[in-house]
PDB file of N, CA, C and O in Angstrom:
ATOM      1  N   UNK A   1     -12.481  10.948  -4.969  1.00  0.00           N
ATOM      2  CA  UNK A   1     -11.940   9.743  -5.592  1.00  0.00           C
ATOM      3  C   UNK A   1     -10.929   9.108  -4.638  1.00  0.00           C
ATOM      4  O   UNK A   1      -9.959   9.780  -4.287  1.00  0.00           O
ATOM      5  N   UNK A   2     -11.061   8.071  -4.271  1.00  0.00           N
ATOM      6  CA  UNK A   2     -10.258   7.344  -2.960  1.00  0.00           C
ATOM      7  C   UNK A   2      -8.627   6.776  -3.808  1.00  0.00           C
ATOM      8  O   UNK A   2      -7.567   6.711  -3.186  1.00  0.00           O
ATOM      9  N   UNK A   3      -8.678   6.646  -4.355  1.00  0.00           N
ATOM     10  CA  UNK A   3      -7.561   6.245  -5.861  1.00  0.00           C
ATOM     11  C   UNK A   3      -6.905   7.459  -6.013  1.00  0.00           C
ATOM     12  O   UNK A   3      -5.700   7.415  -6.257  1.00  0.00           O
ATOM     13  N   UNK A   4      -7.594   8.799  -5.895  1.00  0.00           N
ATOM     14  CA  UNK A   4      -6.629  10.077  -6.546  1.00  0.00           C
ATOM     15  C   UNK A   4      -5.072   9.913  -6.299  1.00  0.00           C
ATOM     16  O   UNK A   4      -4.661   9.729  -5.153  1.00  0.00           O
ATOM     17  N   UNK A   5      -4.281   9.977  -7.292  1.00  0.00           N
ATOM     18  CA  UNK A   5      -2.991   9.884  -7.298  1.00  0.00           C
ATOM     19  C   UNK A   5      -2.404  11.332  -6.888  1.00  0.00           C
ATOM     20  O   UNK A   5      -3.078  12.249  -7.358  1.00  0.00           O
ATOM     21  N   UNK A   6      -1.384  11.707  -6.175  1.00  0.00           N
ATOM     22  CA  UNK A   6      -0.328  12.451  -5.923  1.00  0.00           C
ATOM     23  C   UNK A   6       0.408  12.633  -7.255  1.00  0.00           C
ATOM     24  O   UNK A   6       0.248  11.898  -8.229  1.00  0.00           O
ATOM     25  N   UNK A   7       1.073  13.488  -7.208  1.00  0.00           N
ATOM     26  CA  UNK A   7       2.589  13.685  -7.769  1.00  0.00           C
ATOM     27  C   UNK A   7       3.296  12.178  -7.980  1.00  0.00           C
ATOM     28  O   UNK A   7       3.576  11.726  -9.090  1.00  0.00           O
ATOM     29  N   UNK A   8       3.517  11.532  -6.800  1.00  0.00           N
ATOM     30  CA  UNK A   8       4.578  10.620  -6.684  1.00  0.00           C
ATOM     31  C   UNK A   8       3.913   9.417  -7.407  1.00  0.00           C
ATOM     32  O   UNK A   8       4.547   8.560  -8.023  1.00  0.00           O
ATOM     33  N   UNK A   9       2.160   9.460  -7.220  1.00  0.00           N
ATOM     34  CA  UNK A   9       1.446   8.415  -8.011  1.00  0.00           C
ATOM     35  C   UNK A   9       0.841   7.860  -7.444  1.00  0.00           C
ATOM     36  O   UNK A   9       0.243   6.859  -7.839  1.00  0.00           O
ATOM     37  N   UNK A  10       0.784   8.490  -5.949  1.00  0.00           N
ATOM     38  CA  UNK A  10       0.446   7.961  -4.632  1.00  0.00           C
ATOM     39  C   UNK A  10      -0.976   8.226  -3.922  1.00  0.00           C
ATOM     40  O   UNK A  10      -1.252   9.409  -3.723  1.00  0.00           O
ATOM     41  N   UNK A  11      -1.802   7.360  -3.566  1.00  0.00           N
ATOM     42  CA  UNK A  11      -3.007   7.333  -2.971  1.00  0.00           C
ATOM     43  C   UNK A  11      -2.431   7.667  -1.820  1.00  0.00           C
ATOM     44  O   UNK A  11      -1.279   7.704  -1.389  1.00  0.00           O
ATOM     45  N   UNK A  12      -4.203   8.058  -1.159  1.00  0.00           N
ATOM     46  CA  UNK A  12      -4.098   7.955   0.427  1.00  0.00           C
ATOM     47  C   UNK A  12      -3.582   6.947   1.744  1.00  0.00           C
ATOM     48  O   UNK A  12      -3.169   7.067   2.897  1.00  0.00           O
ATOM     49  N   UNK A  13      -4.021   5.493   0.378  1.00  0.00           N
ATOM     50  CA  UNK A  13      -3.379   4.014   1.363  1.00  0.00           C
ATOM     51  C   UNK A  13      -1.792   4.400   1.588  1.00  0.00           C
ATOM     52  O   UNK A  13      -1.271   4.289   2.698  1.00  0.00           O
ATOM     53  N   UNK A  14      -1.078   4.861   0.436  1.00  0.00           N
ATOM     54  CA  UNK A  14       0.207   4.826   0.425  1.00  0.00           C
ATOM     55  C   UNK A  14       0.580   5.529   2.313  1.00  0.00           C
ATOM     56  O   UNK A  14       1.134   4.980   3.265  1.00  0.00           O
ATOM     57  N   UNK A  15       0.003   6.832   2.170  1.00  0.00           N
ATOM     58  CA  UNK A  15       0.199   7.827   3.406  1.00  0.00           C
ATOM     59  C   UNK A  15      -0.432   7.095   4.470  1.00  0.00           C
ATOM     60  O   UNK A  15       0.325   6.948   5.429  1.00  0.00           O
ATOM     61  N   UNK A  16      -1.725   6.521   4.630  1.00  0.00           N
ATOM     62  CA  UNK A  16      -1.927   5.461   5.636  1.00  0.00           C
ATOM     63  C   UNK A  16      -1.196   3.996   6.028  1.00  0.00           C
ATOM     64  O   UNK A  16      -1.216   3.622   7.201  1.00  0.00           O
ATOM     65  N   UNK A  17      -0.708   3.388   5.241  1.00  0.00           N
ATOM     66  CA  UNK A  17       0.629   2.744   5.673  1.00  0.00           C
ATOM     67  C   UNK A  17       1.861   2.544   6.015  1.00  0.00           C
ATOM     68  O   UNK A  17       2.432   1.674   6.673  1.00  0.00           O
ATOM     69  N   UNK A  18       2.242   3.646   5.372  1.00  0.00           N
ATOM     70  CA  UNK A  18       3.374   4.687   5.870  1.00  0.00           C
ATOM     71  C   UNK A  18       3.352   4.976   7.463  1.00  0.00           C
ATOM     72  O   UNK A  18       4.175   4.701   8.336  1.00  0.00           O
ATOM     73  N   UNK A  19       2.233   5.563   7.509  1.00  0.00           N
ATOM     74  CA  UNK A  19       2.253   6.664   8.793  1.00  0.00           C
ATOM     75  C   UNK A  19       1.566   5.314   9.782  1.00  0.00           C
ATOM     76  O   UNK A  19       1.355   5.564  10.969  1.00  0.00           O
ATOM     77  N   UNK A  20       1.267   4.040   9.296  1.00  0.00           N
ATOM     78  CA  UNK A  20       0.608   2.845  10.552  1.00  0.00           C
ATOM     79  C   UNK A  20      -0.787   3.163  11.044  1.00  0.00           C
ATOM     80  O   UNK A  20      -0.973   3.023  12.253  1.00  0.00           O
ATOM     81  N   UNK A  21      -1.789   3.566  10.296  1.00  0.00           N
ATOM     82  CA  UNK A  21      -3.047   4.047  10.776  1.00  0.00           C
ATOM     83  C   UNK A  21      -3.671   2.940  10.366  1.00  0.00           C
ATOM     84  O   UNK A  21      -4.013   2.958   9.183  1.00  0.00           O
ATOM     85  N   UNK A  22      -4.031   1.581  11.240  1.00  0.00           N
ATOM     86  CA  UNK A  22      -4.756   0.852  10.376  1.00  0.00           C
ATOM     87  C   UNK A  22      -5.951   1.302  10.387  1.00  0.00           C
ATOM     88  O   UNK A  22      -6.523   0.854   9.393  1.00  0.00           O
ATOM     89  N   UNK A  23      -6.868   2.186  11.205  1.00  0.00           N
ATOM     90  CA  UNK A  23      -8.175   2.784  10.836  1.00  0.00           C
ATOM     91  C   UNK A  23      -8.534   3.664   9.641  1.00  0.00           C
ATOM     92  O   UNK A  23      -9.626   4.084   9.259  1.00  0.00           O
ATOM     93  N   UNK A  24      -7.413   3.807   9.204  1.00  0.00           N
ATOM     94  CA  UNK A  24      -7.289   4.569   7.996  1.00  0.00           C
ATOM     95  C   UNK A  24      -7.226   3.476   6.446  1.00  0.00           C
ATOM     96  O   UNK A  24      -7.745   3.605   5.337  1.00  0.00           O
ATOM     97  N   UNK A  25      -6.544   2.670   6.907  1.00  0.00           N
ATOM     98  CA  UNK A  25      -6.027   1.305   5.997  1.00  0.00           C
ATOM     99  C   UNK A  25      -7.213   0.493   5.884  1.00  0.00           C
ATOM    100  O   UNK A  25      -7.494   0.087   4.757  1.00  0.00           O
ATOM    101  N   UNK A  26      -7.957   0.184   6.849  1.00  0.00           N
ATOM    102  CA  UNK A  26      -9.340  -0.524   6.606  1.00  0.00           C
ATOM    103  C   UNK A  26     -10.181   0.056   6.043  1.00  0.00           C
ATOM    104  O   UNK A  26     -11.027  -0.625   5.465  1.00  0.00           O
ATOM    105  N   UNK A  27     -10.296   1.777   5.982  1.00  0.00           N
ATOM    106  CA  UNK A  27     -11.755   2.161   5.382  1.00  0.00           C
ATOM    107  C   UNK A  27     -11.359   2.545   3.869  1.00  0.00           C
ATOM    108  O   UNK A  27     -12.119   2.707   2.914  1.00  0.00           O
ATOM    109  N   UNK A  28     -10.034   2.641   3.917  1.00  0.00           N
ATOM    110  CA  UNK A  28      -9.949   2.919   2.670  1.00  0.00           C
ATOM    111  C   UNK A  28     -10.092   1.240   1.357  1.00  0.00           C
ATOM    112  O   UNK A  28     -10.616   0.993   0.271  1.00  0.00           O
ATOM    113  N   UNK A  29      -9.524   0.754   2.059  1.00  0.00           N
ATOM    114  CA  UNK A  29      -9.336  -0.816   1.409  1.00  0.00           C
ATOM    115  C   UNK A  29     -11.652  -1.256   1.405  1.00  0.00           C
ATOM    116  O   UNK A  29     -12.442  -1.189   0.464  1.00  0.00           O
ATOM    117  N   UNK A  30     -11.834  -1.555   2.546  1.00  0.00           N
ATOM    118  CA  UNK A  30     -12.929  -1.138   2.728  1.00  0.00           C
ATOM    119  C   UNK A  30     -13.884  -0.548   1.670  1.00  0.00           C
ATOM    120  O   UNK A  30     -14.893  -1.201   1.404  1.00  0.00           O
ATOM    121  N   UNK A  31     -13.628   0.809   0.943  1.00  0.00           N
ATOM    122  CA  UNK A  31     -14.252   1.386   0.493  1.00  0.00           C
ATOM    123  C   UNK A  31     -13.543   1.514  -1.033  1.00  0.00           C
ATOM    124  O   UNK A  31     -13.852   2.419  -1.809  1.00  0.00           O
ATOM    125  N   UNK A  32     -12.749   0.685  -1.283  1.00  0.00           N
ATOM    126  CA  UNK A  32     -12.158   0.379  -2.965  1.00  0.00           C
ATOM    127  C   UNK A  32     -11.081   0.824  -3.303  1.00  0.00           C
ATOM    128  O   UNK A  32     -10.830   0.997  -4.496  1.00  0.00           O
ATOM    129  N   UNK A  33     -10.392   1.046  -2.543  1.00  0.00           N
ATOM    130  CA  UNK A  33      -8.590   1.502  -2.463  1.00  0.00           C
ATOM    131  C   UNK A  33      -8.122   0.505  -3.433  1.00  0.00           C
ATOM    132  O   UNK A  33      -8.958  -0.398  -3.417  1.00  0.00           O
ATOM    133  N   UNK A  34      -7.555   0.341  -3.942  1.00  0.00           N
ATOM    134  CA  UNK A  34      -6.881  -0.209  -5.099  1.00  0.00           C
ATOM    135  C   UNK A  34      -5.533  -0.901  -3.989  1.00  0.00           C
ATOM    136  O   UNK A  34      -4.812   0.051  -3.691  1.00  0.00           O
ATOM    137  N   UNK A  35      -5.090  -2.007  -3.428  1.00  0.00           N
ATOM    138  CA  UNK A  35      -4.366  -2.529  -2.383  1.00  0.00           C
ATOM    139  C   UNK A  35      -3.165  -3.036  -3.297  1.00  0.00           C
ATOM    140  O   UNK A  35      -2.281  -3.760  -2.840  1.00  0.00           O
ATOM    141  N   UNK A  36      -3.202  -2.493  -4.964  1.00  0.00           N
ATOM    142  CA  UNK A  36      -2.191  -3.091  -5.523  1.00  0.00           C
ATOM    143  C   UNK A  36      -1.292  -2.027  -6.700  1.00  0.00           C
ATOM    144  O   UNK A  36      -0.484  -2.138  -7.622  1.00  0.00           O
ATOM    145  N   UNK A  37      -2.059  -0.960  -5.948  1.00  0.00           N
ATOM    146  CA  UNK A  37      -1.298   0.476  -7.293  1.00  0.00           C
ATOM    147  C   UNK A  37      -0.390   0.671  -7.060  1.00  0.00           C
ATOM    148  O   UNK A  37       0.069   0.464  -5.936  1.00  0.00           O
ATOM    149  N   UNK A  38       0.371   1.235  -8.191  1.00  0.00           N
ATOM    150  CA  UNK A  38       2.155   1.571  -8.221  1.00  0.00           C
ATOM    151  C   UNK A  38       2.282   2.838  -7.926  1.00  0.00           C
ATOM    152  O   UNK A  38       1.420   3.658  -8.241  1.00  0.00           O
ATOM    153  N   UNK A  39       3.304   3.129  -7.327  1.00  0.00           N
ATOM    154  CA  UNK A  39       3.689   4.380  -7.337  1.00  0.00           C
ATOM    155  C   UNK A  39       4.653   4.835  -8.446  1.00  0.00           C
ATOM    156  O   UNK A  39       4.927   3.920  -9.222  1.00  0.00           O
ATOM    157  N   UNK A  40       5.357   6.258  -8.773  1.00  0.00           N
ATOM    158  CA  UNK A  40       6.293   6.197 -10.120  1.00  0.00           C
ATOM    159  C   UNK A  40       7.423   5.342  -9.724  1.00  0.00           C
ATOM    160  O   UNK A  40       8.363   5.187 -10.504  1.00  0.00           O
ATOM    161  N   UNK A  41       7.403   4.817  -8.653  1.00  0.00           N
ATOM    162  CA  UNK A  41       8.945   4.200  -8.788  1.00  0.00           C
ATOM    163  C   UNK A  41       9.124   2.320  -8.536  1.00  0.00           C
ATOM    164  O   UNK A  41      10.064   1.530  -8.452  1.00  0.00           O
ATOM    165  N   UNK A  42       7.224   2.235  -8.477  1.00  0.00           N
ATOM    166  CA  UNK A  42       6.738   0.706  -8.771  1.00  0.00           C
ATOM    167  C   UNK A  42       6.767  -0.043  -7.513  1.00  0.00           C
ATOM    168  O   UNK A  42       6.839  -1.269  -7.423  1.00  0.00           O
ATOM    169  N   UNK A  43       6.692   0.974  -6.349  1.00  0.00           N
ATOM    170  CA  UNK A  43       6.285   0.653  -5.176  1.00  0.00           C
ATOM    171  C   UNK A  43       5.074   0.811  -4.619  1.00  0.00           C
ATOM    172  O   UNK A  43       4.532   1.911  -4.515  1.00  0.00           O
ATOM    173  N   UNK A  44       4.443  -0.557  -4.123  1.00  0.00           N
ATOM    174  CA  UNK A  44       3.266  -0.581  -3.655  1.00  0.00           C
ATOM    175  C   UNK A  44       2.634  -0.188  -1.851  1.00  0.00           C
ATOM    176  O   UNK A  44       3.290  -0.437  -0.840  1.00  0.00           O
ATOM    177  N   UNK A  45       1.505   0.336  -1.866  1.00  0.00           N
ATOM    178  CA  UNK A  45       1.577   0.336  -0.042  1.00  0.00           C
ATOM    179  C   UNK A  45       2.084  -0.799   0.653  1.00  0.00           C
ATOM    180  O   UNK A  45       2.853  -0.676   1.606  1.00  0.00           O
ATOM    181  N   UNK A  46       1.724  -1.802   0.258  1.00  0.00           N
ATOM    182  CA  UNK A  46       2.500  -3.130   0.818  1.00  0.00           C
ATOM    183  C   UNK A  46       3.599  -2.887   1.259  1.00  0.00           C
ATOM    184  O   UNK A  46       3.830  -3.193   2.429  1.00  0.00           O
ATOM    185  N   UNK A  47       4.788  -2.152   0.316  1.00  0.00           N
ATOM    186  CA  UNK A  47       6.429  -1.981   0.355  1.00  0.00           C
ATOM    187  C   UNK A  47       6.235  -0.781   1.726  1.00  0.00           C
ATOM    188  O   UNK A  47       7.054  -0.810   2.644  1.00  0.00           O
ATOM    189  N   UNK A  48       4.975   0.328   1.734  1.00  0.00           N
ATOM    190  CA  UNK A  48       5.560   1.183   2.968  1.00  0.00           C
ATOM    191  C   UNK A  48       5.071   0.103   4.034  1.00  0.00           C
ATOM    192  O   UNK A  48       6.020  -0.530   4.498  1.00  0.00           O
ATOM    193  N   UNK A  49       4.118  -0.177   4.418  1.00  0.00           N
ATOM    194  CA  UNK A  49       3.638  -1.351   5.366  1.00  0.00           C
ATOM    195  C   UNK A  49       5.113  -1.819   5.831  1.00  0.00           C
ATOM    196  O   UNK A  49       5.568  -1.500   6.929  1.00  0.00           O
ATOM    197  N   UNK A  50       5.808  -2.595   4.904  1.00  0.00           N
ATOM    198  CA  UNK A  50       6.900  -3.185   5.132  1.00  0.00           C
ATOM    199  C   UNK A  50       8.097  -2.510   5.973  1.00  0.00           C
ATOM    200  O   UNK A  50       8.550  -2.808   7.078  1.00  0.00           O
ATOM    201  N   UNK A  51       8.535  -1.244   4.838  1.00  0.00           N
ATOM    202  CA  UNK A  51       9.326  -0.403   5.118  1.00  0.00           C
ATOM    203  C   UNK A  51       9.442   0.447   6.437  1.00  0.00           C
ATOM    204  O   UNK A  51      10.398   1.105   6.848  1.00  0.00           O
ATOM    205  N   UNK A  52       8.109   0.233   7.024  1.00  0.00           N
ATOM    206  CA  UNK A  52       7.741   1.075   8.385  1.00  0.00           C
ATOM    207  C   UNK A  52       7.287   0.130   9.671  1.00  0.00           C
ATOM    208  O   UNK A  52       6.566   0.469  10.610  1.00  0.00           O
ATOM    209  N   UNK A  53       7.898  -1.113   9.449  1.00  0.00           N
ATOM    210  CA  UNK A  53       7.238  -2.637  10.033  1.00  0.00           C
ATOM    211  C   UNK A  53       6.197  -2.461  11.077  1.00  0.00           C
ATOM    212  O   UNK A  53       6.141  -2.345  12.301  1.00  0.00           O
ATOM    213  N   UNK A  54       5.214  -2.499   9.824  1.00  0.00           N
ATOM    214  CA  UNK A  54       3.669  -2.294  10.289  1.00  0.00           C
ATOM    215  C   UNK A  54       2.874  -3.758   9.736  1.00  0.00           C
ATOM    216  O   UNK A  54       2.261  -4.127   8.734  1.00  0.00           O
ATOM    217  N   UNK A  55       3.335  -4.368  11.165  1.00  0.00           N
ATOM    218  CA  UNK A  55       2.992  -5.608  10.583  1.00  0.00           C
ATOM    219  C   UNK A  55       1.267  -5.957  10.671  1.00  0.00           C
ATOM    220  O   UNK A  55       1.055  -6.949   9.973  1.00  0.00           O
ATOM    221  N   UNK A  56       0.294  -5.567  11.160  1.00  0.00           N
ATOM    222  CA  UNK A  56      -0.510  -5.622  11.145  1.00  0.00           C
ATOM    223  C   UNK A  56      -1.455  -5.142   9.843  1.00  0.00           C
ATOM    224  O   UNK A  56      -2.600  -5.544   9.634  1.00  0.00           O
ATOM    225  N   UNK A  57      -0.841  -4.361   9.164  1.00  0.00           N
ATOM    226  CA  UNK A  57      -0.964  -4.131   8.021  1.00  0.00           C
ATOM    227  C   UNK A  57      -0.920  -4.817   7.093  1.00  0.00           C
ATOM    228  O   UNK A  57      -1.779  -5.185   6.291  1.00  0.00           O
ATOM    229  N   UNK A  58       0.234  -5.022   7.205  1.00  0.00           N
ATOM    230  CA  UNK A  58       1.150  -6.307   6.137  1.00  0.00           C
ATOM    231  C   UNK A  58       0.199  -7.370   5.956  1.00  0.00           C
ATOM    232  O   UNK A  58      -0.099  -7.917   4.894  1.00  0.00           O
ATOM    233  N   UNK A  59      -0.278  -7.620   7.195  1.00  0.00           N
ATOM    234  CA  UNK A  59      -1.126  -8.845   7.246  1.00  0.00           C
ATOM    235  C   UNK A  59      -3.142  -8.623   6.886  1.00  0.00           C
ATOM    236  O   UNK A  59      -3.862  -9.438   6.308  1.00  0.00           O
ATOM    237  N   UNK A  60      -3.474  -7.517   7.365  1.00  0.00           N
ATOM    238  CA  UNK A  60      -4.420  -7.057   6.956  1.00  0.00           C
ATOM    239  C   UNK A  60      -4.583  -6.874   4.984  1.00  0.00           C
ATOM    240  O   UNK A  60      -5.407  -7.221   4.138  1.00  0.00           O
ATOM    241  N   UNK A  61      -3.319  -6.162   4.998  1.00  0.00           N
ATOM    242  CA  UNK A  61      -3.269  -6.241   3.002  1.00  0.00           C
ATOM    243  C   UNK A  61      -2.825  -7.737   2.565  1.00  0.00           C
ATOM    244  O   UNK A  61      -2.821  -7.792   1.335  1.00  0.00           O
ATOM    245  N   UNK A  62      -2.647  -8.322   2.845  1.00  0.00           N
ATOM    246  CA  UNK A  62      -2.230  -9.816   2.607  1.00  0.00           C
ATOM    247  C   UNK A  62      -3.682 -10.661   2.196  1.00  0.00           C
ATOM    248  O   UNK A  62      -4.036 -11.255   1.177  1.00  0.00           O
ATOM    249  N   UNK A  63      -4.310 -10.406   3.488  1.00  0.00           N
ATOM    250  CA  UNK A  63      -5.641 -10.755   3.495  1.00  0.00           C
ATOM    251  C   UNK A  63      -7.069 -10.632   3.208  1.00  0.00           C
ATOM    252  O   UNK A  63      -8.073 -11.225   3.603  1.00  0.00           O
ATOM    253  N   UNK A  64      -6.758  -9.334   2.106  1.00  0.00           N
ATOM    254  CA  UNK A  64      -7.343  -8.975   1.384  1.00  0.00           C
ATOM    255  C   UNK A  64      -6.661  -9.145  -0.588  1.00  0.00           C
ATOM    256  O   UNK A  64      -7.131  -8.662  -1.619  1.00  0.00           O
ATOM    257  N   UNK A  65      -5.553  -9.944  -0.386  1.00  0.00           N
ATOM    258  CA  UNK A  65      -5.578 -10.084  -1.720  1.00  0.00           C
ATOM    259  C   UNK A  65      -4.334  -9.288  -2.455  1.00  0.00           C
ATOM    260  O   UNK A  65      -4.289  -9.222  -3.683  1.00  0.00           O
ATOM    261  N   UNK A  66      -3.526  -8.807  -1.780  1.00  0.00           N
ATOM    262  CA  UNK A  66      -2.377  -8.029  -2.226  1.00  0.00           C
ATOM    263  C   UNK A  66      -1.437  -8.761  -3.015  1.00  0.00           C
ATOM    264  O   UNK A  66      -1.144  -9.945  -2.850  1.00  0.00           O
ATOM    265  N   UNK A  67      -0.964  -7.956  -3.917  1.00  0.00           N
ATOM    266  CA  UNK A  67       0.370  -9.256  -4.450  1.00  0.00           C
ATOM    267  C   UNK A  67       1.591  -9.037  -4.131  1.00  0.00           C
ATOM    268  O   UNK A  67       2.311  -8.117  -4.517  1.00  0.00           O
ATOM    269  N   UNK A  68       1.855  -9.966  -3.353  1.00  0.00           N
ATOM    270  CA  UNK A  68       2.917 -10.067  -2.229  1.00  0.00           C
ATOM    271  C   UNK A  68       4.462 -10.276  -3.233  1.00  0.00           C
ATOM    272  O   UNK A  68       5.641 -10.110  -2.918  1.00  0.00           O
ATOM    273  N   UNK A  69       3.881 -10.664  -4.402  1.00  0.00           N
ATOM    274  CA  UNK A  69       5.354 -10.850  -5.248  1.00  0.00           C
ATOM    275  C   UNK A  69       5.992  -9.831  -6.174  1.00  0.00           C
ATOM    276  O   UNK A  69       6.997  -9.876  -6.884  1.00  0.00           O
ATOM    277  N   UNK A  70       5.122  -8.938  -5.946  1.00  0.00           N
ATOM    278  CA  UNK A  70       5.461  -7.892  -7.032  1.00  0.00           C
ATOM    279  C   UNK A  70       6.368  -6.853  -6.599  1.00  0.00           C
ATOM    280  O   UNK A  70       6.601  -6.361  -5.495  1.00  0.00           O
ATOM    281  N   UNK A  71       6.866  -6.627  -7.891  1.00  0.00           N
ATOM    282  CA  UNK A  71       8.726  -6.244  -7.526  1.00  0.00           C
ATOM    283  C   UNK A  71       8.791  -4.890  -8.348  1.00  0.00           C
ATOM    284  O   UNK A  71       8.353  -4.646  -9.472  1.00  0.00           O
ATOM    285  N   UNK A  72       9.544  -3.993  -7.349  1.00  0.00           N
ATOM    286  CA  UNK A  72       9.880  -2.405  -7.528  1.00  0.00           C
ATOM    287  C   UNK A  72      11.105  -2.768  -9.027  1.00  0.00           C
ATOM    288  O   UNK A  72      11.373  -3.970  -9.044  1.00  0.00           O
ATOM    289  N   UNK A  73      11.539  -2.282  -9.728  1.00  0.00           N
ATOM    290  CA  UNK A  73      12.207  -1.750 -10.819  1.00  0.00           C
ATOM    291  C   UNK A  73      13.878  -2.469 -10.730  1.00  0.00           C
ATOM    292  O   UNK A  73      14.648  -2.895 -11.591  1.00  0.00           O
ATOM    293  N   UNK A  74      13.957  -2.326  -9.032  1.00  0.00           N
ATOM    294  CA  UNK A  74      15.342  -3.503  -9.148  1.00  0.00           C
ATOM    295  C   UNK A  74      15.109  -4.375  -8.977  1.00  0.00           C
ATOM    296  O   UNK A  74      16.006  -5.203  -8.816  1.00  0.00           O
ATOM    297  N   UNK A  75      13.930  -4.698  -8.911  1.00  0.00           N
ATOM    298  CA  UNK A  75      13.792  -6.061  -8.176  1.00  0.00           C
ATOM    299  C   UNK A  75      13.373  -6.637  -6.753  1.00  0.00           C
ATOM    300  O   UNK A  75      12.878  -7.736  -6.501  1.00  0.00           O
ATOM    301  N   UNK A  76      13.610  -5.898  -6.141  1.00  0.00           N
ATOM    302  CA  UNK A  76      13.324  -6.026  -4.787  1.00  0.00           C
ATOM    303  C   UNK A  76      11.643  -6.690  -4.809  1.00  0.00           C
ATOM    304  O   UNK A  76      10.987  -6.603  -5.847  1.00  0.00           O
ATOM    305  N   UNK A  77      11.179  -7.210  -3.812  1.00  0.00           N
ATOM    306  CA  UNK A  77      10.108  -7.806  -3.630  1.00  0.00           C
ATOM    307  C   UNK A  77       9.936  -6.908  -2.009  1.00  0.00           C
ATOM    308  O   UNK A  77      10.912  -6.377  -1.478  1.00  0.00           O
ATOM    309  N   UNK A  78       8.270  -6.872  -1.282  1.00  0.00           N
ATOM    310  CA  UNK A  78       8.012  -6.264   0.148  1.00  0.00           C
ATOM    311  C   UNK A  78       8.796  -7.560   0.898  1.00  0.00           C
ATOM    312  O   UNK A  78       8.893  -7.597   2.124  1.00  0.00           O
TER     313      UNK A  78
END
């Protein structure tokens, strides 16, 4: 299941954007990664993309449809 959640709530995209693998980020998105799931604390891969300025990412999930406005629990936006 490409979706299987972690503990934290976290897919594989989460750990592939994080860690900047866009070969990892394309096959998963690619193959039905969910480019808009929460984690428990309502952070999306988008936010690690961000958080790890992986901008090629950023822009790859952008361009597939991500929602760029959606906001973690304080508020914060990616």
């Amino acid at each position: 299941d490409i979706n299987k959640e972690s503990r934290y709530g976290e897919t594989s995209l989460f750990d592939a954007c994080r860690g900047g693998n866009e070969n990892v980020v394309h096959y998963l998105v690619e193959h039905g990664a969910d480019i808009n799931k929460e984690n428990k604390f309502g952070k999306t891969p988008l936010f690690e993309a961000c958080d790890n300025g992986n901008e090629n990412i950023f822009n790859y999930l952008v361009e597939h449809g991500v929602d760029i406005n959606k906001e973690i629990k304080c508020g914060e936006t990616p």
